[in-house]
C-alpha positions as CSV (number, residue, x, y, z in Angstrom):
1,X,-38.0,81.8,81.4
2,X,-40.4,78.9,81.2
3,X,-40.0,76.1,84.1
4,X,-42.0,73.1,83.7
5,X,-42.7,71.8,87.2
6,X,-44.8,68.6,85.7
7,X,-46.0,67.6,82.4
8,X,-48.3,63.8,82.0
9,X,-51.4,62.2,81.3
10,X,-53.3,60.2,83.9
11,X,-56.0,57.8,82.4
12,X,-56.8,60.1,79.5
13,X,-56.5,63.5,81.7
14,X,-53.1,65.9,80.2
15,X,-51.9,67.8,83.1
16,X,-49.2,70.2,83.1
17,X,-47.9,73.2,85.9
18,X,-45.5,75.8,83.9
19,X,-44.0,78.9,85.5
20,X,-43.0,82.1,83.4
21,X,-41.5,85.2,84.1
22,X,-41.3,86.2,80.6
23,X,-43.8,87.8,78.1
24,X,-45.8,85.0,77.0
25,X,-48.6,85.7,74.4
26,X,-50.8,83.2,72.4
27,X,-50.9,84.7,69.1
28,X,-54.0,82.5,68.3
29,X,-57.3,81.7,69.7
30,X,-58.0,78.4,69.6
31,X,-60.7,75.3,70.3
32,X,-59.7,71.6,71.4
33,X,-62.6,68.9,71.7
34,X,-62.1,68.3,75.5
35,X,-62.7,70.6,78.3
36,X,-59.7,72.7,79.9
37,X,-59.5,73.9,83.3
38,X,-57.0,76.4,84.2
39,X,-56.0,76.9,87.6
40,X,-54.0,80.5,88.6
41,X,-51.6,79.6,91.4
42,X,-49.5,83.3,91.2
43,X,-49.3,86.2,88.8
44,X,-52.1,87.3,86.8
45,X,-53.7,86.9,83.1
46,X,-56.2,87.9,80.9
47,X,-58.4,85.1,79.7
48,X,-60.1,85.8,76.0
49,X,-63.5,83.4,76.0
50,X,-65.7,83.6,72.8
51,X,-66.0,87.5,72.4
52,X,-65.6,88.3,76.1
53,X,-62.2,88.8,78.0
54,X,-61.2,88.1,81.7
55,X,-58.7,89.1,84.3
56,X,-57.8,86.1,85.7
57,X,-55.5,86.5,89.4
58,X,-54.6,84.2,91.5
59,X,-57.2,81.6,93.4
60,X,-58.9,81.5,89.6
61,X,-60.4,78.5,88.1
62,X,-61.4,79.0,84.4
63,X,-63.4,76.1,82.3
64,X,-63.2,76.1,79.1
65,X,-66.0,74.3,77.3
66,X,-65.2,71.9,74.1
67,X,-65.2,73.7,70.9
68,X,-65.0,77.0,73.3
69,X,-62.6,79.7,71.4
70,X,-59.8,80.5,73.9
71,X,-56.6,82.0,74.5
72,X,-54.6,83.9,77.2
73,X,-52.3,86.8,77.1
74,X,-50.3,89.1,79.7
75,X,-51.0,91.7,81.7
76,X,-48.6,94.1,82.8
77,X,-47.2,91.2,85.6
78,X,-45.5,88.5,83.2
79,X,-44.8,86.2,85.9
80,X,-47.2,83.2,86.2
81,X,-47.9,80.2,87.7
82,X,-50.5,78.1,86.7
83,X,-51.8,74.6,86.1
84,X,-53.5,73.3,83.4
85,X,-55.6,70.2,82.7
């Protein structure tokens, strides 16, 4: 299940809190041309960064610079809480 808690866009900024308890997997890395900053409120995640990959728990703040290849995918806990700007 994905639950939304908020989704908008504050004077340029996107901001957006989703909880899942399902497998989620991004099945591409990817770059944007703004910065992302990923917050981990509950669960836990891997976070793949250029060539390197991270275990990302709870308390977690990951940047992401622009043009930065990113993507996240699931450890063995699918349940996750995060926010993501």
């Amino acid at each position: 299940m994905n639950r939304v808690l908020s989704q908008g866009n504050i004077n340029g900024i996107n901001m957006e809190r989703i909880i899942r308890d399902s497998n989620f997997n991004m099945t591409t890395r990817h770059i944007h041309d703004e910065y992302e900053i990923y917050y981990l409120l509950e669960g836990s995640r891997y976070y793949l960064i250029e060539n390197q990959t991270y275990l990302v728990e709870p308390g977690c703040l990951v940047i992401i610079d622009k043009q930065q290849i990113h993507k996240t995918s699931p450890t063995d806990k699918h349940y996750h809480d995060r926010i993501l700007l």
